[in-house]
C-alpha positions as CSV (number, residue, x, y, z in Angstrom):
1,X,0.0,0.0,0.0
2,X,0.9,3.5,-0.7
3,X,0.4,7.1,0.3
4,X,-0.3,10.0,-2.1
5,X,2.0,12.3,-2.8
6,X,0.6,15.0,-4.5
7,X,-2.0,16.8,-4.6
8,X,-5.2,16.6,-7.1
9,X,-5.0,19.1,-9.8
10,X,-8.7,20.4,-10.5
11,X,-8.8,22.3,-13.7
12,X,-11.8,23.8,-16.3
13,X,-15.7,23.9,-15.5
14,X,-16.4,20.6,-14.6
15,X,-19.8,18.5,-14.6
16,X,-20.1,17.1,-11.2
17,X,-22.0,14.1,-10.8
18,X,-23.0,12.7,-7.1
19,X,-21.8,8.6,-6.5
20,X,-24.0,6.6,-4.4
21,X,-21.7,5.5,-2.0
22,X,-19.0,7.9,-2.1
23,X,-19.9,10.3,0.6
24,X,-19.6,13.8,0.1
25,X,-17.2,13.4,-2.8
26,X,-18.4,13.9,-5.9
27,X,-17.0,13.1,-9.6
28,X,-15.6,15.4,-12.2
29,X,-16.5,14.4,-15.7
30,X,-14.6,17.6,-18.1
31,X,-15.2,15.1,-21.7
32,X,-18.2,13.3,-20.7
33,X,-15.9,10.4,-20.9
34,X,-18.6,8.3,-18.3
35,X,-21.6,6.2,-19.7
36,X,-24.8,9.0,-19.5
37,X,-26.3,7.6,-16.2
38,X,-23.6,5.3,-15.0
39,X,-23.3,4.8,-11.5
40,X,-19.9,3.7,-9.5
41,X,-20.9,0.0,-8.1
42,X,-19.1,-2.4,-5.8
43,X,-18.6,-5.4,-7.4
44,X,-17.3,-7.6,-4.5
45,X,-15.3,-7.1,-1.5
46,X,-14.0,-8.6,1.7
47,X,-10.7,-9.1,0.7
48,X,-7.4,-7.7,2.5
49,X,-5.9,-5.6,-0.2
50,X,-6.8,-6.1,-3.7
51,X,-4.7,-5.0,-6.5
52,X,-3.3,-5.9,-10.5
53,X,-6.2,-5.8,-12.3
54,X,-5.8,-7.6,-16.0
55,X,-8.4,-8.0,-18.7
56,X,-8.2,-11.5,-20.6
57,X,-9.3,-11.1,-24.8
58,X,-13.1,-11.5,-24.1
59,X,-12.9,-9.3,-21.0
60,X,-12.9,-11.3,-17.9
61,X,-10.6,-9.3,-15.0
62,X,-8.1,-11.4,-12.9
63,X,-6.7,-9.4,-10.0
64,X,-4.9,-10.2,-6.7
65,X,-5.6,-10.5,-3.2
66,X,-2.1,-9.9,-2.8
67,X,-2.1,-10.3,1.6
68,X,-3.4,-14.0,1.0
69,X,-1.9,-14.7,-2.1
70,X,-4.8,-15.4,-4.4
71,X,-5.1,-14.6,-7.8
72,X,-9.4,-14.1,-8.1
73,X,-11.0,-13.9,-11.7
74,X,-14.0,-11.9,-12.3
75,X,-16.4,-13.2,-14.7
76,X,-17.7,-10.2,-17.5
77,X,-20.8,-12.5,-18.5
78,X,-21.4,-13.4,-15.1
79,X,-20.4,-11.1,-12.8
80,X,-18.9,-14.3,-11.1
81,X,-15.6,-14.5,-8.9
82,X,-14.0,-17.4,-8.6
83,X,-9.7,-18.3,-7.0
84,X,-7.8,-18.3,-10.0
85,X,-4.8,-19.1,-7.6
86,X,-4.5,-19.7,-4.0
87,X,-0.4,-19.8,-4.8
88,X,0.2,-16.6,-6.1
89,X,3.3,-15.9,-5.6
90,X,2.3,-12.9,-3.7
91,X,1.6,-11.0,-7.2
92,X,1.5,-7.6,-7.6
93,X,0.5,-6.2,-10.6
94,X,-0.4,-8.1,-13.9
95,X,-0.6,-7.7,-17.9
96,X,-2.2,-10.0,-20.4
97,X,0.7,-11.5,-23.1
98,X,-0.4,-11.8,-26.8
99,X,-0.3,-15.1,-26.5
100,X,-3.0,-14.8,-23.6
101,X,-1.1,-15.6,-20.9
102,X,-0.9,-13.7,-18.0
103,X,2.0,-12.0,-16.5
104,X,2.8,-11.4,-13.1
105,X,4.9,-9.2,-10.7
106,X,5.7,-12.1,-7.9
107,X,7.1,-10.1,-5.3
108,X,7.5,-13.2,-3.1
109,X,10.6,-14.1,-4.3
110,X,11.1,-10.7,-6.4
111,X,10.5,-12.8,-9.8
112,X,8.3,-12.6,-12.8
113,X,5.6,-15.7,-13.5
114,X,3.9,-16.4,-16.2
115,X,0.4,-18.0,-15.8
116,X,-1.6,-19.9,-18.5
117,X,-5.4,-20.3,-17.8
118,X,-5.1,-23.6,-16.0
119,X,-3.0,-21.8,-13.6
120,X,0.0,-23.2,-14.3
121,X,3.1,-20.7,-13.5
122,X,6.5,-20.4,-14.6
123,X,9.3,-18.6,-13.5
124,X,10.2,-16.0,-16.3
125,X,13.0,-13.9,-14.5
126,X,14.5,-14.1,-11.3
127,X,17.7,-11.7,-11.2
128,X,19.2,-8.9,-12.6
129,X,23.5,-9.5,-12.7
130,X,23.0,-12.3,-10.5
131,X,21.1,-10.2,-7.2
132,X,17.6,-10.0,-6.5
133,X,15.3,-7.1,-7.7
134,X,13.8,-5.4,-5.0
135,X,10.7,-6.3,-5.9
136,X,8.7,-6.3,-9.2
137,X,5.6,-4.4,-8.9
138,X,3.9,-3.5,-11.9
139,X,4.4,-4.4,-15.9
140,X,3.5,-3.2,-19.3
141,X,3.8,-5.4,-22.4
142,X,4.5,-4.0,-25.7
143,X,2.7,-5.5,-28.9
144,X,6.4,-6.6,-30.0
145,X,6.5,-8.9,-27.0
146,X,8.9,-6.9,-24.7
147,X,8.2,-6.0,-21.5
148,X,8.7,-2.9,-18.9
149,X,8.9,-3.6,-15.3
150,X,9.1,-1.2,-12.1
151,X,11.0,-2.3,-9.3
152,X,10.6,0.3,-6.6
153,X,11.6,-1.2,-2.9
154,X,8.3,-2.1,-0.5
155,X,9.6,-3.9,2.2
156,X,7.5,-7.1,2.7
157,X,6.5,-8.7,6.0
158,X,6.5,-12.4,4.1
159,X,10.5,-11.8,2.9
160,X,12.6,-14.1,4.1
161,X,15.2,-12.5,2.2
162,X,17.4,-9.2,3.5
163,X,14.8,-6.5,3.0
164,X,17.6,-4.1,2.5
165,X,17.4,-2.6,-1.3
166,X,19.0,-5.6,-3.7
167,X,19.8,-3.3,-6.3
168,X,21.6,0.1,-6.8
169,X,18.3,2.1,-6.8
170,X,14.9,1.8,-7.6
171,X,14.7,1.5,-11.5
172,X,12.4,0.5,-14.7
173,X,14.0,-2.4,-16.7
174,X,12.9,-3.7,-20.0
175,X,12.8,-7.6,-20.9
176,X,13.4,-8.2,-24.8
177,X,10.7,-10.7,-26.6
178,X,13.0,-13.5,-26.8
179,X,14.4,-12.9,-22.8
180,X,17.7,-12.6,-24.1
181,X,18.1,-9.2,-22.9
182,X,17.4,-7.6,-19.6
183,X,18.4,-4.1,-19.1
184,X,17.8,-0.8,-17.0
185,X,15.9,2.0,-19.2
186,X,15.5,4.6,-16.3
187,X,17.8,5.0,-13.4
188,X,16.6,8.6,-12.7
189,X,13.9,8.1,-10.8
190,X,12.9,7.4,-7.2
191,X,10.4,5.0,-6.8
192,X,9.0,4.1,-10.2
193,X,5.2,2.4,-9.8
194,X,2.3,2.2,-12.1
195,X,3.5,2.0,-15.8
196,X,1.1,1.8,-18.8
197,X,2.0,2.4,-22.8
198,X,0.1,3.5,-26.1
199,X,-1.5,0.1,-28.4
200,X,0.6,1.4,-31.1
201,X,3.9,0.5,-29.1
202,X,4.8,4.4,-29.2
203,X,4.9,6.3,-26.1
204,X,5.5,4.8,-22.8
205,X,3.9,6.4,-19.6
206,X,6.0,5.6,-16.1
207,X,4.7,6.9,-12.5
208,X,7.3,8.1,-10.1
209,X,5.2,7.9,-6.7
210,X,8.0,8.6,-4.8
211,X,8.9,11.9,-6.4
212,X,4.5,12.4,-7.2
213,X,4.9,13.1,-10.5
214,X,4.2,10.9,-13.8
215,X,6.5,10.8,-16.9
216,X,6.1,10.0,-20.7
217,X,9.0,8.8,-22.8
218,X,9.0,7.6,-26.8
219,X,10.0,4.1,-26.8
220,X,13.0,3.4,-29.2
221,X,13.4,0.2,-31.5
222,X,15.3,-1.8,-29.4
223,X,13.2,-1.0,-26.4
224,X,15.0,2.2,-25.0
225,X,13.5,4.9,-23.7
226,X,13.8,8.5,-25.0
227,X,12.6,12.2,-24.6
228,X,11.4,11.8,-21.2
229,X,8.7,14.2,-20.4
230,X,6.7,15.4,-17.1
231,X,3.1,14.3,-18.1
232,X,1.5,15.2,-14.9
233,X,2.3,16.7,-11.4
234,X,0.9,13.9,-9.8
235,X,2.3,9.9,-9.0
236,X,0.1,6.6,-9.3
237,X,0.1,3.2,-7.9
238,X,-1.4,1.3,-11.2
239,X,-2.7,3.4,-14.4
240,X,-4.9,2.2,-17.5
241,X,-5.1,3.5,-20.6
242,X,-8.3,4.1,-23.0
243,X,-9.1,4.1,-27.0
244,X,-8.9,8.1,-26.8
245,X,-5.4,8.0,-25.2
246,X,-6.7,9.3,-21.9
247,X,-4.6,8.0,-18.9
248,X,-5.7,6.8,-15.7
249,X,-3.5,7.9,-12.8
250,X,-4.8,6.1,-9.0
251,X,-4.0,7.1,-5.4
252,X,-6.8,9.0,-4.5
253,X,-9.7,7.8,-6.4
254,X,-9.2,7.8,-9.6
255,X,-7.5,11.0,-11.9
256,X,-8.0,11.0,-15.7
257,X,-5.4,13.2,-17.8
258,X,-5.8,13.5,-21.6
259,X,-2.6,13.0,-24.1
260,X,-1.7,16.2,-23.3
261,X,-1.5,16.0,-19.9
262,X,-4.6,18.0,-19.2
263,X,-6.9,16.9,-16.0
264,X,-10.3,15.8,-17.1
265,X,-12.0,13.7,-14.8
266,X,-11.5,12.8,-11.2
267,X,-13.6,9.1,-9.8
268,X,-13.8,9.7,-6.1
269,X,-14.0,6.1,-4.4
270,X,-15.0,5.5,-0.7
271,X,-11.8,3.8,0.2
272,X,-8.4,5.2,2.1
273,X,-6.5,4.0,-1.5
274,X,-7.0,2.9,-5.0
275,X,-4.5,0.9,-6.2
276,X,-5.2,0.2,-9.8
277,X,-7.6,0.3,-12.5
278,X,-8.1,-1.5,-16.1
279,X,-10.8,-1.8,-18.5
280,X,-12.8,-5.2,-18.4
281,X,-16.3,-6.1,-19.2
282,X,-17.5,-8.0,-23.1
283,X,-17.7,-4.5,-24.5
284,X,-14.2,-3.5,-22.6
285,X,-16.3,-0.4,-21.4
286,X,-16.2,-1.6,-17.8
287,X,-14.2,0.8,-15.7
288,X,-12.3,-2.0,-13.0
289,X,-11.0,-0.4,-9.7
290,X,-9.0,-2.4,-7.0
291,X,-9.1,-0.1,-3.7
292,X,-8.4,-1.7,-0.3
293,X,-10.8,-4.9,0.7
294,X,-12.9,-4.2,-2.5
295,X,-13.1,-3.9,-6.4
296,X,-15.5,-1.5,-8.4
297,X,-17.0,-0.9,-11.3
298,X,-18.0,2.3,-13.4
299,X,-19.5,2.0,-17.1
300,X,-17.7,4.2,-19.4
301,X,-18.4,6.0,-22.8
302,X,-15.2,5.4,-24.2
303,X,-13.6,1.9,-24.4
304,X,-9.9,0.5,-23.3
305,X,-7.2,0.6,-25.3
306,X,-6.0,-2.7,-26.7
C-alpha cells in the first residue's frame, strides 16, 4: 500500500455528478468520458488488499488478493468471482501477453511468473546480474512482446530474504521478446510504480510515486527509452489506458489526464486508496477499480485501449 503524494490538480468547469456511495465526494467528468447515467458500483469485496487488475481477450478481469496470495478472476458475462490461484506468488501487478497468458509481478521471491489459464506458473526472471530485484511491482507489455517492469523497494512482512534494497536504486527495466536481454531503461527516478504504454507501441507512460509526478517517454526500437517528459504533477500506484489515449492515474480515487496532460475527470471512491484500474467487461467499457478490501465498477463512454 501507498500514500499520495501530491495533490489533485482540479482544472476547467467541470460537470459534477453525485456517487452513491462515495460520501460527500463527488465526480468530475470535463469530456463526458462516463456512460450517461452510469453509477460507481461495488462489485465484490471482503478481501485484505486487492490490486493488478488484467483483462483476458473477451474481457474477464483477474486481480490479486495480494495479503493472502490469491489470484481471483471476475467473470464479464457473469459477474462471477472465482480463485484463479490460492499460490500466487504474492503477485503484484499483472498484464495480459499476446499469447493470452498472464504475467505477473511475484514479489515473493522478487520474480516474474507467467500463468496460462489452468493456472499453471513459470518462473520467467529471477535476477538482474546475478542479485535479486527489489521487488517487481507493476508491468507493461509492448505489442512486440517486450516487456517494462518497475522495481521500486516495499519492504514485505512475508521476505525471508534481506529486506535491504537488492539493487543500486529503484529503476524500470525492459525484458526483450526473446528474454535474451534484460536491461535498466530509467535509473533517474525514485520510486517508479504504475507504468502503462500506447497500443501502437509508441509512447510509454511511467509513475514516479516517490517523487509524485508521472512521466512519458517515446520508446526506441530496441526498447529504450527517449525524450522523457513530465506528463503530470501527480504519481500513481497502477494506471490504465483508454481508446482516446486518456490515462488513468490512482491514489486518490481515480484522476483522468488526456494526451496532453490535461486533467479531465476525477472518480472519487470510498476507500483510504486505490491501487489500480483496467478496462474489463464483453464490451471492454467496464471501468475496474482495486481499492483496499474491495473492487469496483464504473460503465464508461469510451472503451480501453487494446
Amino acid at each position: 500500500m501507498n500514500q499520495a503524494k501530491a495533490a489533485l490538480l482540479f482544472v476547467g468547469t467541470l460537470l459534477t455528478i453525485f456517487l452513491p456511495g462515495a460520501g460527500t465526494a463527488q465526480m468530475t467528468d470535463n469530456n463526458s468520458i462516463v456512460a450517461k447515467g452510469a453509477k460507481l458500483e461495488k462489485l465484490g469485496a471482503g478481501y485484505t488488499f486487492t490490486e493488478g487488475p488484467a483483462a483476458d481477450r473477451v474481457g474477464n478481469v483477474y486481480f490479486t488478493d495480494q495479503p493472502n496470495n490469491e489470484i481471483i478472476r471476475w467473470d464479464a458475462a457473469t459477474g462471477q468471482f472465482s480463485t484463479f490461484s490460492d499460490e500466487a506468488g504474492r503477485s503484484n501487478g499483472m498484464y495480459f501477453d499476446k499469447n493470452g497468458n498472464l504475467i505477473s509481478c511475484a514479489d515473493e521471491h522478487n520474480q516474474l511468473w507467467m500463468w496460462d489459464m489452468k493456472g499453471n506458473s513459470t518462473v520467467l526472471l529471477t535476477d538482474y546480474q546475478g542479485k535479486l530485484l527489489n521487488g517487481p511491482n507493476d508491468l507493461w507489455i509492448h505489442p512486440g512482446g517486450g516487456m517494462y517492469i518497475t522495481d521500486p523497494l516495499y519492504k514485505r512482512e512475508y521476505w525471508e530474504r534481506d529486506a535491504a534494497m537488492q539493487q543500486d536504486g529503484q529503476h524500470v527495466y525492459y525484458l526483450s521478446p526473446d528474454r535474451s536481454r534484460f536491461f535498466k531503461v530509467d535509473e533517474a527516478l525514485e520510486q517508479p510504480n504504475g507504468i502503462i504504454g500506447t497500443p501502437d507501441g509508441k509512447k510509454l507512460y511511467v509513475a514516479d510515486i516517490g517523487a509524485g509526478k508521472t512521466y512519458v517517454y517515446d520508446i526506441g526500437e530496441g526498447g529504450e527509452l527517449r525524450n522523457k517528459t513530465l506528463f503530470a504533477p501527480m504519481g500513481s500506484d497502477g494506471m490504465t489506458i483508454d481508446e482516446k489515449g486518456n490515462v488513468y492515474l490512482t491514489g486518490k480515487g481515480v484522476t483522468v489526464f488526456d494526451k496532453s496532460g490535461v486533467q479531465i475527470a476525477h472518480i472519487p471512491i470510498d476507500a483510504d486508496w486505490t491501487a489500480n484500474v483496467t478496462f474489463g467487461g464483453k464490451d471492454r467499457q467496464m471501468l475496474f477499480i482495486t481499492a483496499m478490501d474491495a473492487v469496483y465498477g464504473l460503465k464508461m463512454k469510451v472503451k480501453g485501449a487494446r
